[in-house]
ZAMARGU-4260 file (C-alpha; in steps of 0.2 Angstrom, whole numbers, plus 5000, padded with zeros to 4 digits):
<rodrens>
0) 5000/5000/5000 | 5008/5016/4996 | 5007/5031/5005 | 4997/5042/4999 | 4984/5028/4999
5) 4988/5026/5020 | 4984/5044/5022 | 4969/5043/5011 | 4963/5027/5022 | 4966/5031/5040
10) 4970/5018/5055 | 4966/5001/5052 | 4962/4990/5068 | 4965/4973/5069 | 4948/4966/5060
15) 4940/4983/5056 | 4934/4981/5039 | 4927/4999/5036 | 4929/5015/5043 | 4914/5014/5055
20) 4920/4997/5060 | 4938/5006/5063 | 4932/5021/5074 | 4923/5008/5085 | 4939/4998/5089
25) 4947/5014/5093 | 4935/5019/5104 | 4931/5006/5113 | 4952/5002/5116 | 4954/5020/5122
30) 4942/5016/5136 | 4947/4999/5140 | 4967/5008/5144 | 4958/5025/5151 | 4961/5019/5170
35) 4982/5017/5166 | 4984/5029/5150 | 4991/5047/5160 | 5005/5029/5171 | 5009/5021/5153
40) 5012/5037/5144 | 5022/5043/5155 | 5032/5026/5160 | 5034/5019/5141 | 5041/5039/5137
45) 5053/5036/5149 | 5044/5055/5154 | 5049/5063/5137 | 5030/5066/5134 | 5029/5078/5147
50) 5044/5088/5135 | 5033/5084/5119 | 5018/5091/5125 | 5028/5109/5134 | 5037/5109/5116
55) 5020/5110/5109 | 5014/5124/5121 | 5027/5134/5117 | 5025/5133/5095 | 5009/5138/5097
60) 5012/5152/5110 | 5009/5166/5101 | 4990/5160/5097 | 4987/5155/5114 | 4991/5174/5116
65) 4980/5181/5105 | 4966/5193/5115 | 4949/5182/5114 | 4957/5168/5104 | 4947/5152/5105
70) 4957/5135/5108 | 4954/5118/5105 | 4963/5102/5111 | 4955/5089/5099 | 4955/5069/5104
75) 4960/5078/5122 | 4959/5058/5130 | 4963/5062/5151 | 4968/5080/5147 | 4986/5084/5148
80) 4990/5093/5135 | 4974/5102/5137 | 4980/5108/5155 | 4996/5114/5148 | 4987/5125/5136
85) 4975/5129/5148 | 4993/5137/5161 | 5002/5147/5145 | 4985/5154/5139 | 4981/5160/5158
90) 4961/5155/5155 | 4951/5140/5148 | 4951/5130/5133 | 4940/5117/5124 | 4943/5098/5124
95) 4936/5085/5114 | 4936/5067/5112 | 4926/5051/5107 | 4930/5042/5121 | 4920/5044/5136
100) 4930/5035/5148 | 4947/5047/5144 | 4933/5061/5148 | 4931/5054/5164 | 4947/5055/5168
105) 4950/5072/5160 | 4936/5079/5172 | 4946/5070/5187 | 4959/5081/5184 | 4952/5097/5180
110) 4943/5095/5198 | 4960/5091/5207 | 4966/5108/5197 | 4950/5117/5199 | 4952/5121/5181
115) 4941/5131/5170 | 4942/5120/5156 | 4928/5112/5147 | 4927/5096/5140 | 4913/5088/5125
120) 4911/5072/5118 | 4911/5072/5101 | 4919/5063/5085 | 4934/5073/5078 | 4927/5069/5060
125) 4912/5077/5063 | 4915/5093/5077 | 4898/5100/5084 | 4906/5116/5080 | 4903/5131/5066
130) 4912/5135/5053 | 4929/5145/5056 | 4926/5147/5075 | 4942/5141/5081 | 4959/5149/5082
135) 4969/5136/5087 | 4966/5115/5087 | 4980/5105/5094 | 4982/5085/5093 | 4993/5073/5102
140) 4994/5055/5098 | 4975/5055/5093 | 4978/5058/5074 | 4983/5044/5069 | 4970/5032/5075
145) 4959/5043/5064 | 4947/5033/5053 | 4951/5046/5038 | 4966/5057/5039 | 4962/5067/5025
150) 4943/5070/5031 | 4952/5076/5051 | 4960/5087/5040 | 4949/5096/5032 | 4936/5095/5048
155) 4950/5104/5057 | 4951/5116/5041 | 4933/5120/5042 | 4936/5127/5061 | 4949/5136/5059
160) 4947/5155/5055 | 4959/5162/5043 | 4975/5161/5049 | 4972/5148/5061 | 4983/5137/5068
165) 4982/5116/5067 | 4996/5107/5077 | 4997/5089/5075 | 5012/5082/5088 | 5013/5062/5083
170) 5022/5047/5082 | 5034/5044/5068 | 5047/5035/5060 | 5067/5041/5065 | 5075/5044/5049
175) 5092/5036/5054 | 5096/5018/5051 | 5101/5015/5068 | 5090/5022/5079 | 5075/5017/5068
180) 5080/4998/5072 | 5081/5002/5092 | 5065/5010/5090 | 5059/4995/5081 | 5063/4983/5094
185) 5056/4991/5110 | 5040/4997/5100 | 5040/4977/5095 | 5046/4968/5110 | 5046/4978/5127
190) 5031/4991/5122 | 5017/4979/5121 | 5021/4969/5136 | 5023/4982/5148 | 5008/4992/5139
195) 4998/4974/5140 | 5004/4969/5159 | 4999/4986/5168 | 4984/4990/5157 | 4976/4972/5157
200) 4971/4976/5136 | 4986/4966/5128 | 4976/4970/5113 | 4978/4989/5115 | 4999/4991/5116
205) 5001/4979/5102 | 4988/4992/5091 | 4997/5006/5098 | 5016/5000/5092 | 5008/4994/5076
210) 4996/5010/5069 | 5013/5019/5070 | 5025/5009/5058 | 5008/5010/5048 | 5005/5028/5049
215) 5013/5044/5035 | 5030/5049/5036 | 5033/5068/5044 | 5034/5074/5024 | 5021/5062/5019
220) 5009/5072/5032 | 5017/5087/5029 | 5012/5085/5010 | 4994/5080/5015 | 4990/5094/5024
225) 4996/5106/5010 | 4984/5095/4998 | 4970/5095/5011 | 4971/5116/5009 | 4983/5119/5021
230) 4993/5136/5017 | 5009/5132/5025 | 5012/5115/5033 | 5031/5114/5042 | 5036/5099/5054
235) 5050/5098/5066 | 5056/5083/5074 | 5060/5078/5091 | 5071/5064/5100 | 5079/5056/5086
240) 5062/5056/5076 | 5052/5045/5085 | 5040/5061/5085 | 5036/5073/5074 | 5028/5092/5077
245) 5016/5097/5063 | 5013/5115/5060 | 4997/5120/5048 | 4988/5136/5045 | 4972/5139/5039
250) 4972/5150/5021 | 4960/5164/5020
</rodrens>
């Protein structure tokens, strides 16, 4: 399958045959690990995601600072990056996901902070939300398990104002040899029994692992975005690779 195709298709679960079929898997895995996500993230991360996540605040600091700005973290699972956008911007933001146990936890952890972030349930392929109402949308780890990357795309597209800012902080592949092969091994062989052991969803950590071998290159995405109507669509990565930074904004 070549890649454009991949991008044009979106995750595929193991025994999803349709996108319908492929949402369902995802959502119903997401809440099966809800209970261990924020442990496991942070754990198989060795902590880096807690750098990946600042590294994103700080990108898209100048529209968190914007005077009346709407913000939106889509696929916002238990919250964190939500809470970091939430302390730069100094006032709430909007969270969104499909998976109500992740908003169960999310809520948890706005109480403990007495945050004034809300949280909605809702399909990132279809946003209850007008047309060109947001200024910002962010992503972490969620876009890939999207049933359609190109329809996420252009639902993020149709949210954003003019000059609006889409960041997409994902998985990816490191582009050297070496690494790529380390990588490989402990996304193959420690990843998924840890992630399995702690979580009790075996299932789940051996999805995870695999939908990002499957998943666009950076340039691959890069290109996508540009395609899906994007007027500039940059990347940077971070820690060897293993993640990638997409920048997009939205043309006039």
């Amino acid at each position: 399958m070549s890649r454009a195709k991949q991008t044009e298709s979106g995750t595929k679960p193991p025994g999803a045959r349709t996108e319908a079929e492929a949402s369902r898997w995802v959502q119903s895995m997401f809440g099966r690990v809800a209970h261990r996500y924020d442990l496991l993230n942070h754990l198989l991360s060795f902590n880096v995601d807690r750098y990946w996540r600042r590294r994103t605040v700080r990108r898209v600091r100048d529209v968190l600072r914007r005077p009346g700005a709407r913000v939106m973290d889509m696929c916002c699972g238990t919250g964190d990056l939500l809470v970091a956008l939430e302390h730069e911007r100094g006032g709430p933001v909007w969270g969104s996901d499909f998976c109500h146990p992740m908003l169960v936890m999310a809520r948890r952890k706005f109480a403990e902070r007495r945050s004034a972030s809300t949280v909605f349930e809702a399909d990132a392929l279809q946003l209850p939300l007008p047309d060109r109402s947001i200024d910002l949308i962010t992503v972490a780890f969620g876009f890939r398990n999207f049933a359609n990357y190109r329809d996420g795309l252009r639902e993020m597209l149709r949210v954003l104002r003019p000059g609006g800012v889409a960041a997409i902080l994902e998985f990816s592949q490191p582009p050297n040899r070496l690494f790529a092969a380390l990588y490989d091994f402990y996304s193959k062989r420690v990843l998924p029994r840890v992630g399995g052991f702690i979580s009790g969803a075996g299932d789940a950590y051996r999805y995870l692992p695999e939908s990002v071998r499957r998943f666009p290159g950076a340039d691959e995405l890069a290109d996508e975005m540009r395609r899906a109507g994007f007027g500039e669509a940059t990347f940077e990565r971070m820690t060897g690779g293993i993640v990638a930074l997409h920048i997009g904004v939205a043309g006039g």
